[in-house]
C-alpha positions as CSV (number, residue, x, y, z in Angstrom):
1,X,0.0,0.0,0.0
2,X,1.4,2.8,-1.2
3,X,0.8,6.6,1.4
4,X,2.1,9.7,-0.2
5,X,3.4,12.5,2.1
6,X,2.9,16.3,1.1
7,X,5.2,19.3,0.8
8,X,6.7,21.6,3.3
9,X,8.9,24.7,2.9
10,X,12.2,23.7,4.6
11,X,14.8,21.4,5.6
12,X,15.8,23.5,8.8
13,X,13.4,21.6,10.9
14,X,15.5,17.9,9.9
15,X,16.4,18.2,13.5
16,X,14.0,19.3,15.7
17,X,11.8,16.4,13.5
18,X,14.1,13.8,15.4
19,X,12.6,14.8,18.2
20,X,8.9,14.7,17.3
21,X,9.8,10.7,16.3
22,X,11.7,10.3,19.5
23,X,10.7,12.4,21.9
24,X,8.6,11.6,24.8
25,X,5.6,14.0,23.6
26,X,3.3,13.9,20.9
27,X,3.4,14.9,17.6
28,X,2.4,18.8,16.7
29,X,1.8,17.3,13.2
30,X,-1.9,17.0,12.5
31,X,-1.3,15.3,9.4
32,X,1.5,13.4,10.4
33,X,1.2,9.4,9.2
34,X,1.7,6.6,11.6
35,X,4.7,4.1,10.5
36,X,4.2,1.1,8.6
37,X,3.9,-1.6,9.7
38,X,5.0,-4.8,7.9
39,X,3.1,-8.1,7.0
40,X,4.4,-10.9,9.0
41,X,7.9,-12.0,6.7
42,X,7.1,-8.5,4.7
43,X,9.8,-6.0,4.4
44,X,8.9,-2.4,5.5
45,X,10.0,-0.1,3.0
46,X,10.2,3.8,2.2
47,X,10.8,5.5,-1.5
48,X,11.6,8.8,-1.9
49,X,9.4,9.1,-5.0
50,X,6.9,6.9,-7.0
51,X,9.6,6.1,-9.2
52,X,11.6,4.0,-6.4
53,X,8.3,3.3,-4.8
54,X,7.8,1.0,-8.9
55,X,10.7,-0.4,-8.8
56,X,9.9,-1.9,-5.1
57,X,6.7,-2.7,-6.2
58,X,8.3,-4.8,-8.8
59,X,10.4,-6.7,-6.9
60,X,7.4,-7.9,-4.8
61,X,7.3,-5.3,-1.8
62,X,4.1,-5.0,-0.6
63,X,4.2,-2.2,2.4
64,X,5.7,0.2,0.6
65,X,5.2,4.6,1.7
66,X,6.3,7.2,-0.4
67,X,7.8,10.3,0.8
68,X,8.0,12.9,-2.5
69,X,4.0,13.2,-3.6
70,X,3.9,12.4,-7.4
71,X,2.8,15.8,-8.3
72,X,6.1,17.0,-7.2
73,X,7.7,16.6,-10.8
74,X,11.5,17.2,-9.3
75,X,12.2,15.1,-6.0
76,X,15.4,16.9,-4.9
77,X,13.1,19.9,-4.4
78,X,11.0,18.5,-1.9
79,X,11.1,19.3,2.0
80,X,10.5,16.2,3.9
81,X,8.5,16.3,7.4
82,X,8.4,14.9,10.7
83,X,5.9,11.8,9.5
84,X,8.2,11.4,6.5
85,X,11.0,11.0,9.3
86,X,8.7,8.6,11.4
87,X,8.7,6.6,8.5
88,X,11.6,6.0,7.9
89,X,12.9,5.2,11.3
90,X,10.1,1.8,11.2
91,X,11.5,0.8,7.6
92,X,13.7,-2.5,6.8
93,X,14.7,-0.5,3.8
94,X,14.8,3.1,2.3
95,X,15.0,3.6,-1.3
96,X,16.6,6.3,-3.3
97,X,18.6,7.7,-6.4
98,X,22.3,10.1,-6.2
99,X,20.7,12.8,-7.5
100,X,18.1,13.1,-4.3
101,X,20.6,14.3,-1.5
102,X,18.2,14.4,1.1
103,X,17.7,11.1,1.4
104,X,20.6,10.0,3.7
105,X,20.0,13.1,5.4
106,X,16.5,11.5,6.6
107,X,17.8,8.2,7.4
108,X,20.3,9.8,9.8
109,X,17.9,12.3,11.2
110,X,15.3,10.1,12.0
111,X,18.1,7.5,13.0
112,X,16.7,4.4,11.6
113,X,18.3,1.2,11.1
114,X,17.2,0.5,7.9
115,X,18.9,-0.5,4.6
116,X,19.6,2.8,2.8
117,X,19.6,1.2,-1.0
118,X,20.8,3.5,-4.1
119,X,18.2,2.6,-7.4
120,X,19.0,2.9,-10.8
121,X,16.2,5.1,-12.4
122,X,16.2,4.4,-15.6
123,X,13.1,2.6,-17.9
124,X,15.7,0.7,-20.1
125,X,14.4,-2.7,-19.9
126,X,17.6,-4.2,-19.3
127,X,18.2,-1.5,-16.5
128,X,14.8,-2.2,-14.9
129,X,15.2,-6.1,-14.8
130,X,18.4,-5.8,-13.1
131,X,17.2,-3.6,-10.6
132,X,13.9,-5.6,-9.9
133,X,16.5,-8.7,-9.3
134,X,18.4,-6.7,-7.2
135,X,15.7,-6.0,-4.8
136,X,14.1,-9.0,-4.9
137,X,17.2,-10.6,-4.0
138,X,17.2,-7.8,-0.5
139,X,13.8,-8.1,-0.1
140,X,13.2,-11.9,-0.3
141,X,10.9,-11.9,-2.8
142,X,12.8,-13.5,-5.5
143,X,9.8,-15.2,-7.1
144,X,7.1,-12.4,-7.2
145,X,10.2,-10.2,-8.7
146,X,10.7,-13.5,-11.1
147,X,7.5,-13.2,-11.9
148,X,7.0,-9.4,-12.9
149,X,9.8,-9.8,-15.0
150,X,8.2,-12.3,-17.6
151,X,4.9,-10.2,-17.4
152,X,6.6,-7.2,-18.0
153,X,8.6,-8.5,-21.0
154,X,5.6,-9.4,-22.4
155,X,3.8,-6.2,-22.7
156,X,6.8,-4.5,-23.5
157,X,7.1,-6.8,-26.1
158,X,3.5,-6.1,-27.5
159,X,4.0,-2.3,-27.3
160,X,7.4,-2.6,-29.1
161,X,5.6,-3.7,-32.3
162,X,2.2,-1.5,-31.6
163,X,4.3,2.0,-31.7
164,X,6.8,-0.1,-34.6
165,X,3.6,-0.8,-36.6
166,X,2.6,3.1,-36.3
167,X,6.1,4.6,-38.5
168,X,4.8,6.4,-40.7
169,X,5.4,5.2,-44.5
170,X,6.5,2.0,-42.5
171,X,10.2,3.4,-41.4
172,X,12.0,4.2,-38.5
173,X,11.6,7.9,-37.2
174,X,14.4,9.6,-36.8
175,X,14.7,11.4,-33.0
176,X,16.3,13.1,-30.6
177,X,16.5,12.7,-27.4
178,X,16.2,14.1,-23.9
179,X,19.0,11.7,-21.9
180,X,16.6,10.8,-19.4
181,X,14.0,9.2,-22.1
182,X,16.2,7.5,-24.6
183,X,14.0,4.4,-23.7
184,X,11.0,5.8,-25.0
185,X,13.3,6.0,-28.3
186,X,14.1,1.9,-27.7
187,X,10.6,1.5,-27.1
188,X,9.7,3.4,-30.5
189,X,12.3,1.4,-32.4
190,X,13.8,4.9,-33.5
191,X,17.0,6.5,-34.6
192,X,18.5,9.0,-32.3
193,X,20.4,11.2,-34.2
194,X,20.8,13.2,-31.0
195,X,20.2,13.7,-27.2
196,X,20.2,17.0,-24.6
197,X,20.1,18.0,-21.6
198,X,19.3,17.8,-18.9
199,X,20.4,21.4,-19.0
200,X,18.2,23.8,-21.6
201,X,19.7,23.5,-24.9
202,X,22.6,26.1,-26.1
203,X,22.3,27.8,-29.3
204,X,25.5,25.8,-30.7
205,X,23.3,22.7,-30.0
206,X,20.0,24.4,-31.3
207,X,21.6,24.2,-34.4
208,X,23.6,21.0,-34.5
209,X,20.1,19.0,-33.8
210,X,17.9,20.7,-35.9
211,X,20.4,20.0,-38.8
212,X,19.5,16.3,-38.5
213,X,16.0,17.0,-39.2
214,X,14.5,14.8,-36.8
215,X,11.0,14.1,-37.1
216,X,10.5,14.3,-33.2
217,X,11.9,15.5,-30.3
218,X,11.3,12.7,-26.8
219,X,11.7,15.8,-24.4
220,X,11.1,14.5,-20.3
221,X,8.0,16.0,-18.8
222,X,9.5,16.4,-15.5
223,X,12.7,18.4,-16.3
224,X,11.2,20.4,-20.1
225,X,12.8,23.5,-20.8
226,X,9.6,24.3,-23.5
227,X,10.0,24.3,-27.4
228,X,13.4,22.3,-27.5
229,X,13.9,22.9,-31.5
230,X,11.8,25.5,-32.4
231,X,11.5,26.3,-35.9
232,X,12.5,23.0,-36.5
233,X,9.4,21.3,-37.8
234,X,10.0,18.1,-35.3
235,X,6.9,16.9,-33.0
236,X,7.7,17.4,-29.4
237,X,6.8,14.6,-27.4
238,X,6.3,15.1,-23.9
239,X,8.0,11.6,-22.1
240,X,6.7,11.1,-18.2
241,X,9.2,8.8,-16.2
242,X,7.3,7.8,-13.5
243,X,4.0,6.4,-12.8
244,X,1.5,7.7,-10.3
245,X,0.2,6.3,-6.8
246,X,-0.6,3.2,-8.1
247,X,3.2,2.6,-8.6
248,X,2.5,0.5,-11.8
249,X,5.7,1.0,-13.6
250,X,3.9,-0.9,-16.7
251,X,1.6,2.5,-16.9
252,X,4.4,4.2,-17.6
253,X,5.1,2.5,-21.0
254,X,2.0,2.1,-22.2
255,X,1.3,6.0,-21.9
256,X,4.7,6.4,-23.8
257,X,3.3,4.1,-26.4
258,X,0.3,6.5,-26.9
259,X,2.2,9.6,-26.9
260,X,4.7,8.5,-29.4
261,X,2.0,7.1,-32.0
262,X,0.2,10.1,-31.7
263,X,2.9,11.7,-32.2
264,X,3.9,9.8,-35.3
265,X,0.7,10.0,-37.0
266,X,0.6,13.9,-36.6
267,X,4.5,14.3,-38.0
C-alpha cells in the first residue's frame, strides 16, 4: 500500500523532526502518518518518489510509503517532514537515487536502522530487470520479482511492435532525445540522431540538432525547458518517467506508447 506524504517549505526543521519521532511527547503534526507496519515475513520499505516506490513494487514489496508526492515533478526539491522522518525510522529499507541528496540526510535524522539502498532510475528494460533482481534478492521476494519480470517483458514486447507498426510510411523515425527518455526512443524502435540535456539547450546545440531534421523530439515531462527545436518542424513529445500512486511502472510505458504514436501520426 502505497501513502504519499505532502510538501513543506524547509529542511531546517530535519532536527528538531528527530525529536517529534523520539521524543517523549506527541506529535504537533496533524497530518503526520503513523509508521508502517510490515506483513508478518514483509519487508517495511520507504521510497523517496513513486519512481523507487515502482521499482519496489516490482520486486514484490508489498508495504511500501512514499515520501515525495507524485505531483512534485522534481524530488530533490521537496522538503520532507516529521511523519516522513517517522517513517523512515520503522523501515527495513529506504529507497533512493544520487541525484536526491536528502535522502541519507532522513535516514540519519530520524536515526533508523534501515537498509539505505541506491536505485538505478532508468526505464531501459535491461536496466529495470536488473534492478527488480536486485531487490528482490534484498527483499526476499525473488519469485514475485521473477514473476513481474516475464509479465513485464511481455507487454513491453507487444507495445514494441504496436508503436513499430505506427512509423509512418513504415520506417523508423528519426529522433532526438532528452538523456533521461532514450528508452522511449528503444521503445519506438527509432533513430536518435541526437540527445540534450538535462540542462536547456545552447544555441550551438539548437543548431547541430535541428540540422538532422529529426521528425520528433522525446523531451522528459519532469525536467522540459519548452519548445526544444523551435523552428525545427519536429513533433515534441512530452516523455513522463514515473507512474502515479498506483506505482505500476507498466503504466508508464503504455502512456509512452500512446504519446509517441500520436505523435507519429501527426508528423
Amino acid at each position: 500500500m502505497a501513502r504519499t506524504r505532502v510538501r513543506i517549505t524547509s529542511l531546517l526543521a530535519l532536527s528538531a523532526a528527530l525529536a517529534l519521532v523520539t521524543g517523549c511527547g506527541d506529535s504537533s503534526d496533524p497530518k503526520a502518518a503513523s509508521a508502517p507496519v510490515a506483513a508478518k515475513g514483509k519487508p517495511v520499505v520507504v521510497v523517496t518518489t513513486t519512481w523507487e516506490g515502482a521499482f519496489a513494487k516490482a520486486a514484490g514489496a508489498e508495504d511500501i510509503t512514499v515520501i515525495v508526492p507524485q505531483s512534485v515533478h522534481h524530488a530533490p526539491d521537496y522538503d520532507p517532514k516529521p511523519s516522513d522522518l517517522a517513517a523512515v525510522a520503522a523501515a527495513d529499507f529506504v529507497l533512493y537515487a544520487p541525484f536526491e541528496p536528502y535522502a541519507a540526510k532522513i535516514k540519519e535524522a530520524a536515526g533508523s536502522g534501515a537498509e539505505l539502498v541506491e536505485v538505478n532510475l532508468d526505464n531501459d528494460p535491461a536496466k529495470v530487470t536488473a534492478e527488480v533482481d536486485k531487490l528482490g534478492a534484498l527483499f526476499g521476494t525473488e519469485d514475485a520479482a521473477t514473476e513481474w519480470k516475464a509479465g513485464f517483458k511481455t507487454e513491453y514486447d507487444r507495445l514494441n511492435k504496436d508503436v513499430q507498426g505506427a512509423w509512418p510510411g513504415g520506417k523508423a523515425p528519426s529522433v532526438v532525445s532528452q538523456v533521461f527518455t532514450t528508452w522511449a526512443a528503444k521503445l519506438a524502435g527509432a533513430t536518435v540522431a541526437g540527445t540534450y540535456g538535462p540542462e536547456a539547450v545552447t544555441p550551438a546545440q539548437l543548431a547541430e540538432l535541428s540540422a538532422k531534421k529529426p521528425a520528433l523530439v522525446l523531451d522528459s515531462a519532469h525536467m522540459s525547458t519548452g519548445t526544444v527545436l523551435p523552428d525545427s518542424g519536429a513533433e515534441q513529445v512530452k516523455i513522463v518517467n514515473y507512474p502515479g500512486d498506483d506505482l505500476d511502472l507498466l503504466s508508464v510505458y503504455r502512456n509512452a506508447a500512446t504519446e509517441l504514436k500520436k505523435a507519429m501520426s501527426a508528423s
